[in-house]
MOPAC internal coordinates of N, CA, C and O (Angstrom, degrees):
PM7 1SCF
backbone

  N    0.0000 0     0.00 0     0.00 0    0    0    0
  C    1.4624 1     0.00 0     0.00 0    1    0    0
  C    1.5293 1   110.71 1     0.00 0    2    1    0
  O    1.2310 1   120.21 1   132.51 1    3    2    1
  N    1.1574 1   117.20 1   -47.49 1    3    2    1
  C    1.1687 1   144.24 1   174.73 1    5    3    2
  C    1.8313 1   108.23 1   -41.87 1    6    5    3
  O    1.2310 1   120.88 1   119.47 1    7    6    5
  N    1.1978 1   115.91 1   -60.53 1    7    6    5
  C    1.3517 1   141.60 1  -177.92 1    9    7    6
  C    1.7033 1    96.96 1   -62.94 1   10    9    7
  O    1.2310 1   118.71 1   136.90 1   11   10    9
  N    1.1092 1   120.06 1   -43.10 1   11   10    9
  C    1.3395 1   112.75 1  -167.55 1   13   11   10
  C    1.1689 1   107.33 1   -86.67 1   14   13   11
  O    1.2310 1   107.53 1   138.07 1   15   14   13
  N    1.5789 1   140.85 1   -41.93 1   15   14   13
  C    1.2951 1   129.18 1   151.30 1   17   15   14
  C    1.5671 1   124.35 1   -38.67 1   18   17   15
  O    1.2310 1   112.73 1   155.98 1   19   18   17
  N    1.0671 1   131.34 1   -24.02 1   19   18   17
  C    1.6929 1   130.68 1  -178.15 1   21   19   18
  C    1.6262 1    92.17 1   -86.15 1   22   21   19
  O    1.2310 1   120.35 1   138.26 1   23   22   21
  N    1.2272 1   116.93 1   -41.74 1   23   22   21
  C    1.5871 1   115.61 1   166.87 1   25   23   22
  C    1.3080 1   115.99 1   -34.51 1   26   25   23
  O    1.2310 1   132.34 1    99.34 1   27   26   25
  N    1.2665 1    93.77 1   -80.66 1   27   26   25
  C    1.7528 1   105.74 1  -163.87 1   29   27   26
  C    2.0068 1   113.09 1   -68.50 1   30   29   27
  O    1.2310 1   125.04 1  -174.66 1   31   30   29
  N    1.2561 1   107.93 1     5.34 1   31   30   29
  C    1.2928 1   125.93 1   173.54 1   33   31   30
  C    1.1496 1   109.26 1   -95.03 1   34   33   31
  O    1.2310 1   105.29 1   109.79 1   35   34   33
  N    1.5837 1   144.84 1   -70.21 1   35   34   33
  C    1.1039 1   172.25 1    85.03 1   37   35   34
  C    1.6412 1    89.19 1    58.72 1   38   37   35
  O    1.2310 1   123.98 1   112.14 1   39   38   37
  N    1.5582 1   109.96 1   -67.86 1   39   38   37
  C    2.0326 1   109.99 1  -178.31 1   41   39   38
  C    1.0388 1   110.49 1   -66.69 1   42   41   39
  O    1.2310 1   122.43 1   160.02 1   43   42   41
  N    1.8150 1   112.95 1   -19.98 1   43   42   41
  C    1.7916 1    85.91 1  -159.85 1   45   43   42
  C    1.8050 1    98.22 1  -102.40 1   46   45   43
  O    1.2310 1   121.82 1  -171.59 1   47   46   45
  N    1.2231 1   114.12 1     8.41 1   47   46   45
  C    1.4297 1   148.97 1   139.75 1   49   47   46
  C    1.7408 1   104.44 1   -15.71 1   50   49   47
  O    1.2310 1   141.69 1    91.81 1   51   50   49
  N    1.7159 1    75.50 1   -88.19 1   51   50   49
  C    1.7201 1    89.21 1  -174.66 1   53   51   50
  C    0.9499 1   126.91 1   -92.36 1   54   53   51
  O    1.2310 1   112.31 1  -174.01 1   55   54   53
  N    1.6464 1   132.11 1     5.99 1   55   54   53
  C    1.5823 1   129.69 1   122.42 1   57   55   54
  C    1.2184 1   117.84 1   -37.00 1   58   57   55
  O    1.2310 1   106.13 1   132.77 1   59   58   57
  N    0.8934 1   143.35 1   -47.23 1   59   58   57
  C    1.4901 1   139.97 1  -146.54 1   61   59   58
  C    1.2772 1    89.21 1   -97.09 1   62   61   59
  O    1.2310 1   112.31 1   131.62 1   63   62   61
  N    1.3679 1   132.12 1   -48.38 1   63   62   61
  C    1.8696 1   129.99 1  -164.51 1   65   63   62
  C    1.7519 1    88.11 1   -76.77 1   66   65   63
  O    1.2310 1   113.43 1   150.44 1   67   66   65
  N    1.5144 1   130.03 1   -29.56 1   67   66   65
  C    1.6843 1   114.67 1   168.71 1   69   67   66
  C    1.2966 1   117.21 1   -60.81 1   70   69   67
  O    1.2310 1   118.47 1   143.81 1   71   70   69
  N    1.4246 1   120.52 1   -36.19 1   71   70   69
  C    1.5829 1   138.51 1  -164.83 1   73   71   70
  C    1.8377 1    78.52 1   -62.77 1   74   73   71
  O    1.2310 1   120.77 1    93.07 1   75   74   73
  N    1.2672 1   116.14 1   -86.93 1   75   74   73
  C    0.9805 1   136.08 1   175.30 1   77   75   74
  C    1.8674 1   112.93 1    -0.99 1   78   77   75
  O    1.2310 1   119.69 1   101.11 1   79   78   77
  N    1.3717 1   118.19 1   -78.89 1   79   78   77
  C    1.3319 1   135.50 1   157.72 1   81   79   78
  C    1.1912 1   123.84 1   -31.98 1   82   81   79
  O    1.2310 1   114.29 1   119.44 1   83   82   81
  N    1.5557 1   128.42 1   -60.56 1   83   82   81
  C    1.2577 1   139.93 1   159.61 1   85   83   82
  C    1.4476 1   116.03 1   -38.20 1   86   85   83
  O    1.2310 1   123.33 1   113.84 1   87   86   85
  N    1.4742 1   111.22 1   -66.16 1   87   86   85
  C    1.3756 1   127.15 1  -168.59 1   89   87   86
  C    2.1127 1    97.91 1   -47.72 1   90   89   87
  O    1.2310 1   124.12 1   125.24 1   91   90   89
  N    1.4438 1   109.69 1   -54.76 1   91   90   89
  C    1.5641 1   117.13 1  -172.70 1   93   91   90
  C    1.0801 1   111.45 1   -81.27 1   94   93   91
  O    1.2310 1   113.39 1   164.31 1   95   94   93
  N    1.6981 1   130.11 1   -15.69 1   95   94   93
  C    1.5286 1   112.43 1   153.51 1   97   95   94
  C    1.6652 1   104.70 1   -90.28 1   98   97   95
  O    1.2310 1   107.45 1  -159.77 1   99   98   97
  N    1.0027 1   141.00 1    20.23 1   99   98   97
  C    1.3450 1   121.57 1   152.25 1  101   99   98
  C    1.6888 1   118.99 1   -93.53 1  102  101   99
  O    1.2310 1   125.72 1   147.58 1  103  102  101
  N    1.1245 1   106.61 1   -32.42 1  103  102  101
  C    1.5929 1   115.49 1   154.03 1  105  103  102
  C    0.9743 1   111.88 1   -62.79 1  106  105  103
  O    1.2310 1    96.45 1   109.43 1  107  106  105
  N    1.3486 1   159.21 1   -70.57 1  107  106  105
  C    1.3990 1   132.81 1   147.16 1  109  107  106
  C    1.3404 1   129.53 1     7.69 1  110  109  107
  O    1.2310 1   127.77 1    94.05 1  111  110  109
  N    0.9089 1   102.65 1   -85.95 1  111  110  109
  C    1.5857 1   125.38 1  -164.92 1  113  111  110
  C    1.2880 1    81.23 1   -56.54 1  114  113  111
  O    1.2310 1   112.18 1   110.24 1  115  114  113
  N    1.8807 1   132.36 1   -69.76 1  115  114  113
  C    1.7849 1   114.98 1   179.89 1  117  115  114
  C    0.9390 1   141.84 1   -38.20 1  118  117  115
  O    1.2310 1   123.81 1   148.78 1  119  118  117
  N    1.3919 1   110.30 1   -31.22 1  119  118  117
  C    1.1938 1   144.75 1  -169.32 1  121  119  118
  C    2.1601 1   106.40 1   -74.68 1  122  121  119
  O    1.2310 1   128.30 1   137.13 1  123  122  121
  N    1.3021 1   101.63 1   -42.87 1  123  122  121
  C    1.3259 1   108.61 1  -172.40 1  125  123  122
  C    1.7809 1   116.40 1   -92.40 1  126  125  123
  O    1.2310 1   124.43 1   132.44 1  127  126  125
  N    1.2544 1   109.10 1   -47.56 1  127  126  125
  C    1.5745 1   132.73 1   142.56 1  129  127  126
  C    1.8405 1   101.92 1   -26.75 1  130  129  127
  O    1.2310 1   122.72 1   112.64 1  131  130  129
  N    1.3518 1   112.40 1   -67.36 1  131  130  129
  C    1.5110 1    89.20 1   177.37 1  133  131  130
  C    1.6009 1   130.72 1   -82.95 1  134  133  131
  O    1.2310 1   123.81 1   160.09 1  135  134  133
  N    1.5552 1   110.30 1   -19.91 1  135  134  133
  C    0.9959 1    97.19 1   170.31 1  137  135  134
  C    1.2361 1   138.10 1   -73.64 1  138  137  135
  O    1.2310 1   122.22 1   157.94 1  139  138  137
  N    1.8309 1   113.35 1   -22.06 1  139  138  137
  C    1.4940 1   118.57 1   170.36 1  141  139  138
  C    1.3593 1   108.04 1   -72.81 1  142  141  139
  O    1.2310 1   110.02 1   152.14 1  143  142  141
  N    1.5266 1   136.33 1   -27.86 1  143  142  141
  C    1.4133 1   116.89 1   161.52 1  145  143  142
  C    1.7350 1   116.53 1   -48.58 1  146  145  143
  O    1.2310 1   124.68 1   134.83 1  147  146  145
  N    1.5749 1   108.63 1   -45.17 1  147  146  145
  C    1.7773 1    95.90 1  -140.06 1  149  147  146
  C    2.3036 1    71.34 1   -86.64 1  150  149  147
  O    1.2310 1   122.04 1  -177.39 1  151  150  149
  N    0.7113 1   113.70 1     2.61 1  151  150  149
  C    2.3529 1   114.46 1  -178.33 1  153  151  150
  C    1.4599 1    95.28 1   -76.40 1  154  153  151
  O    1.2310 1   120.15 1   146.86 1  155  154  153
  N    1.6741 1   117.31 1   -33.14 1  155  154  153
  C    1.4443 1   120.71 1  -171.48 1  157  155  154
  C    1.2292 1    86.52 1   -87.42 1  158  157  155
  O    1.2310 1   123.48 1   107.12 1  159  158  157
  N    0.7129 1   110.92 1   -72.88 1  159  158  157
  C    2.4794 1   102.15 1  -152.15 1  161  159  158
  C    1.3238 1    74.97 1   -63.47 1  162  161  159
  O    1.2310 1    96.70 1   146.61 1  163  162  161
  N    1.4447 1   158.85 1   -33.39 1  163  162  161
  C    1.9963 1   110.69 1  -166.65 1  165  163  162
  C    1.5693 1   105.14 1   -92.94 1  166  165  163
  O    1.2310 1   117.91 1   166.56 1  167  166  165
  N    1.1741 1   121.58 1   -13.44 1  167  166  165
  C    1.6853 1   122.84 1   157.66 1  169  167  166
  C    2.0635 1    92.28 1   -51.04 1  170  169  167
  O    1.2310 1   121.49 1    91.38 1  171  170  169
  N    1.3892 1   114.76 1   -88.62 1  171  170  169
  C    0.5112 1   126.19 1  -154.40 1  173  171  170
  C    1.7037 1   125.20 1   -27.13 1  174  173  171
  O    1.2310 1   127.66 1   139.61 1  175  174  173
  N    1.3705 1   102.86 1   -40.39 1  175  174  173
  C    1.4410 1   128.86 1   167.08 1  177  175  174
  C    1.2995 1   128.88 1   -66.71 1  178  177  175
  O    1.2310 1   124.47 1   152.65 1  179  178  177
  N    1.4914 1   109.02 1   -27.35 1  179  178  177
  C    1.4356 1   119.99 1   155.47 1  181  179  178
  C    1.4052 1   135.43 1   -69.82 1  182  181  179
  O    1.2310 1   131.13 1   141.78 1  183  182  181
  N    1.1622 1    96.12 1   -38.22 1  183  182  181
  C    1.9439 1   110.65 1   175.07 1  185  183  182
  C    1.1738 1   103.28 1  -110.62 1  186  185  183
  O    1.2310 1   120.10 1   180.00 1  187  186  185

C-alpha cells in the first residue's frame, strides 16, 4: 500500500515539473514570435 502511494506521488511529481516545461517553452516561443514581428516593422520604419 505503502509503495503505491510514493508511486502515485512520485507521477504527479513529474506532471507538474512537465506543466512546468511546457508552460516556459510556450513563453518562449511567444516571447520570440513577437519579438521578430515588432524587429521587422522597427527595421522597417527605419529604412
Amino acid at each position: 500500500m505503502k509503495y503505491q502511494e510514493e508511486k502515485k506521488l512520485f507521477f504527479r511529481e513529474r506532471i507538474h515539473s512537465l506543466n512546468i516545461f511546457l508552460f516556459l517553452g510556450f513563453n518562449l516561443t511567444l516571447i520570440s514570435i513577437l519579438g521578430f514581428i515588432w524587429f521587422n516593422s522597427s527595421i522597417e520604419k527605419v529604412v
